[in-house]
N, C-alpha and C positions, 0 to 999 in steps of 0.2 A: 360569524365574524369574517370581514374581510379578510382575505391573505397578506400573510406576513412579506409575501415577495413585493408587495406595494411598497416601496422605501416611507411612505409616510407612517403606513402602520406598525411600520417596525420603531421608528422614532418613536410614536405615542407609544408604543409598548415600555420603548425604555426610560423614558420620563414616567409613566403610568408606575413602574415598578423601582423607579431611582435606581438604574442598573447599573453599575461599573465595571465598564470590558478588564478583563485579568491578565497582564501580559503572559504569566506563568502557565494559561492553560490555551495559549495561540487564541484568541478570541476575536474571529473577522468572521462579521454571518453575511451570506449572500442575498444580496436584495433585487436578482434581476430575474426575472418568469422566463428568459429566451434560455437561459444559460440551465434553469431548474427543467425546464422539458427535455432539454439538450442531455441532462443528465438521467432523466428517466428512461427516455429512446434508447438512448449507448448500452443503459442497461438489462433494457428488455423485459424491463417490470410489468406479470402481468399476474390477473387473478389467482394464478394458481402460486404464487410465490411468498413466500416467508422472507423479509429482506433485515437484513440487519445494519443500522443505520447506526454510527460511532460518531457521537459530539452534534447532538443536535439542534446546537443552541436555544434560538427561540421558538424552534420548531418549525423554520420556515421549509425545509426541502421534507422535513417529515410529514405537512401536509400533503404536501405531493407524493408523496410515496402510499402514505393512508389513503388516497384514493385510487390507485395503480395499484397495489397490491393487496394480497388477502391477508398476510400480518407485517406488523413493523413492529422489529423490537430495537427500542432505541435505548443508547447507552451512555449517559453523562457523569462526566467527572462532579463538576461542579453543582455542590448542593443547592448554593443560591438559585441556579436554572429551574429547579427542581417545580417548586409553585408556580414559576410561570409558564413552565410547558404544560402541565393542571389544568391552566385556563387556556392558553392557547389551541391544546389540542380537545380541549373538552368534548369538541363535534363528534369523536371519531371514536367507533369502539371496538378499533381491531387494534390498536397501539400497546405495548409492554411497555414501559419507561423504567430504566433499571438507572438509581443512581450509584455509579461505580466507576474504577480507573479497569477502562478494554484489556489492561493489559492483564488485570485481575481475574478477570472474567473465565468463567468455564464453557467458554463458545459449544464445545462438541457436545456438554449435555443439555445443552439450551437448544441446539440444532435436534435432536434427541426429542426432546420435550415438544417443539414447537413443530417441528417438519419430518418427524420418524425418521429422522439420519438420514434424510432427501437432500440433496446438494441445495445450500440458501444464495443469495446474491446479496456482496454487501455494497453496502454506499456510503459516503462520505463525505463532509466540505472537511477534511483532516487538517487538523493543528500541525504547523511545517515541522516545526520541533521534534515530533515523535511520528513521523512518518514513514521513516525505514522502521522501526522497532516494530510497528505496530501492520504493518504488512508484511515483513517476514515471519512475523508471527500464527500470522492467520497461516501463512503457505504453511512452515516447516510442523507447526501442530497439528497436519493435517487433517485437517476442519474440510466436511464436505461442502465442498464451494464449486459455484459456475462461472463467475465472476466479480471481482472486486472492480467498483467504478467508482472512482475518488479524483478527488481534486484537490492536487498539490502545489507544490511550488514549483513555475515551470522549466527550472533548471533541472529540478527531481525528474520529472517526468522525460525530461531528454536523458536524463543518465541510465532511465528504464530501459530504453530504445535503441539505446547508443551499440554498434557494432565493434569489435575489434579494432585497432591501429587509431577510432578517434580519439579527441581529450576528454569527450564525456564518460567513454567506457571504462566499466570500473565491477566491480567485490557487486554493485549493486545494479548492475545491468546485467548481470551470471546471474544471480541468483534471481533473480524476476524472471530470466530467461528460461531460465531449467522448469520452474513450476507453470508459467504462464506467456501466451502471445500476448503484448503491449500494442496497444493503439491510442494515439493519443486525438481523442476526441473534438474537442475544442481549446483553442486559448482564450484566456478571460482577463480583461483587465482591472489594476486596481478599485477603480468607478464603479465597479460592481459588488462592491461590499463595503458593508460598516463596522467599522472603521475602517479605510482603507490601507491596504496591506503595503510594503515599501518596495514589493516586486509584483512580477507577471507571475498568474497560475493557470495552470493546463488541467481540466479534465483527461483523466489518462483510466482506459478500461483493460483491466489485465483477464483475459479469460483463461482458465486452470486448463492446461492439457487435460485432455483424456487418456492419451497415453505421451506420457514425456518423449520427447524427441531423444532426450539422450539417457540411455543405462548406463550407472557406474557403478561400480560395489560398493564402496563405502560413502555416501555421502555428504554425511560430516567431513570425512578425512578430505575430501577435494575440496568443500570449502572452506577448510584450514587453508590449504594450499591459494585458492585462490585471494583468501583476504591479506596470506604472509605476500603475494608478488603481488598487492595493488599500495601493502603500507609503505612501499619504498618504489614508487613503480619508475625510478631513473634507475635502477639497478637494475643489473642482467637477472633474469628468471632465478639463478640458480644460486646467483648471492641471496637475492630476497629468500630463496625456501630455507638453505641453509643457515640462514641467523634469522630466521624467522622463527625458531619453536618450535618446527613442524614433525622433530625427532628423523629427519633424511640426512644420507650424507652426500658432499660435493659429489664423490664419484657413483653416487644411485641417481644422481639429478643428470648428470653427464651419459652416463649410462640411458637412462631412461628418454632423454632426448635424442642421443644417438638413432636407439630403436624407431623413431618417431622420426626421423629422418629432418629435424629442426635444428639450430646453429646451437652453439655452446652458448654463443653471448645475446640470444635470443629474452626480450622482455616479456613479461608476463601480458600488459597490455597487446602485442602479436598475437596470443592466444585466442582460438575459437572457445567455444564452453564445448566441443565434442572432443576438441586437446588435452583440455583440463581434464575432461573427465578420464581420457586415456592418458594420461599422465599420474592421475591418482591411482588408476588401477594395476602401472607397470609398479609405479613404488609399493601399494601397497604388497604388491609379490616379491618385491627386492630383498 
């Protein structure tokens, strides 16, 4: 069968099957072959790889992955999908098709099962809705991973990348940071999917350190820290920690800046993630 990346055959597929996009499960499939190789390349999908593919609608970039790599395990919510990835992907007989919510999902013993606990690469055209859940997921479970190459919402993808002092930086440019280098691959516009989406999306490739650039000792306890100083990020650092939850008090926040040679009335968004992390580790000895 022709490929789904053809915008025609994707149409006949969804009249073929009287299909009804879901707003509830983000449903916008991509229909352009420049942007589908673009996402292959970034990811470095090659024979020897086991790739785990999350929302593969009509199965259009799982084509492409079933020819670039030696398995695809692909993971959809939606049952309705289910028969028509059946036919769609019928050609291919390196394909898993698991229908399930990723977040449900036992990644580490499927990585186990599939790749003997070999770091896999996953890919993605991700629903914008659940797209921090389901990448901080894969990082903090750590799941042996090389890279996640996904395409989100391109505001998402600047937040990934975003550095200290800008408006992007945020709870979720630290935490991408600490597991992963961000590159954001390609921008992609609306016109490139069906239905079209009411924003821009960025192919954005996070590949996992090998060894994290920054030690901390508690790592949960830092990103307490850092989600309490981004919920109020017009507040000085040390209001946000202290009525944040985080069990510190004013003067271990004070104290602990002091050491760090930073102001009192210093904002959490000023912070590097090698701050945060030494900031978590003077409190946690406080």
């Amino acid at each position: 069968m022709e490929k789904l990346s053809n915008p025609q055959v994707t149409i006949e597929t969804i009249k073929k099957y009287d299909f009804a996009f879901q707003k509830k499960f983000g449903q916008n499939f991509l229909i352009d072959s420049h942007v589908l190789d673009k996402i292959i390349v970034a990811a470095g999908v090659t024979k020897d790889d086991v790739v785990l593919e999350i929302g593969p609608g009509f199965g259009t970039m799982t084509q492409y992955l079933a020819e670039a790599a030696r398995e695809v395990i692909a993971v959809e919510i939606d049952k309705t999908l289910i028969p028509i990835l059946q036919d769609t992907l019928k050609d291919y007989d390196n394909i898993t098709l698991i229908n399930e919510d990723i977040l449900k999902v036992d990644i580490a013993a499927l990585v186990q099962e599939k790749n003997q606990g070999r770091p896999i690469k996953v890919v993605a055209n991700l629903p914008y809705y659940i797209t921090t859940p389901i990448i901080m997921g894969l990082f903090e479970s750590h799941v042996p991973l090389d890279n996640i190459t996904v395409m989100v919402q391109k505001e998402v993808a600047s937040r990934m990348q975003a550095g200290p002092g800008t408006k992007d930086y945020g709870a979720l440019s630290l935490a991408v940071q600490f597991y992963a280098e961000p590159y954001i691959v390609a921008n992609v516009p609306p016109n490139c999917f069906i239905p079209r989406p009411n924003v821009g999306s960025a192919v954005i490739r996070l590949t996992r350190w090998e060894n994290p650039p920054i030690q901390v000792k508690n790592e949960k306890f830092m990103f307490s820290l850092i989600r309490a100083s981004f919920n109020q990020r017009r507040k000085t650092l040390q209001n946000s920690l202290v009525n944040g939850g985080v069990g510190v008090t004013k003067e271990q926040v004070v104290e602990a800046l002091l050491k760090m040679e930073l102001s009192e009335t210093i904002r959490g968004e000023a912070l590097t993630l090698s701050q945060f992390a030494q900031l978590a580790d003077l409190l946690m000895d406080a």
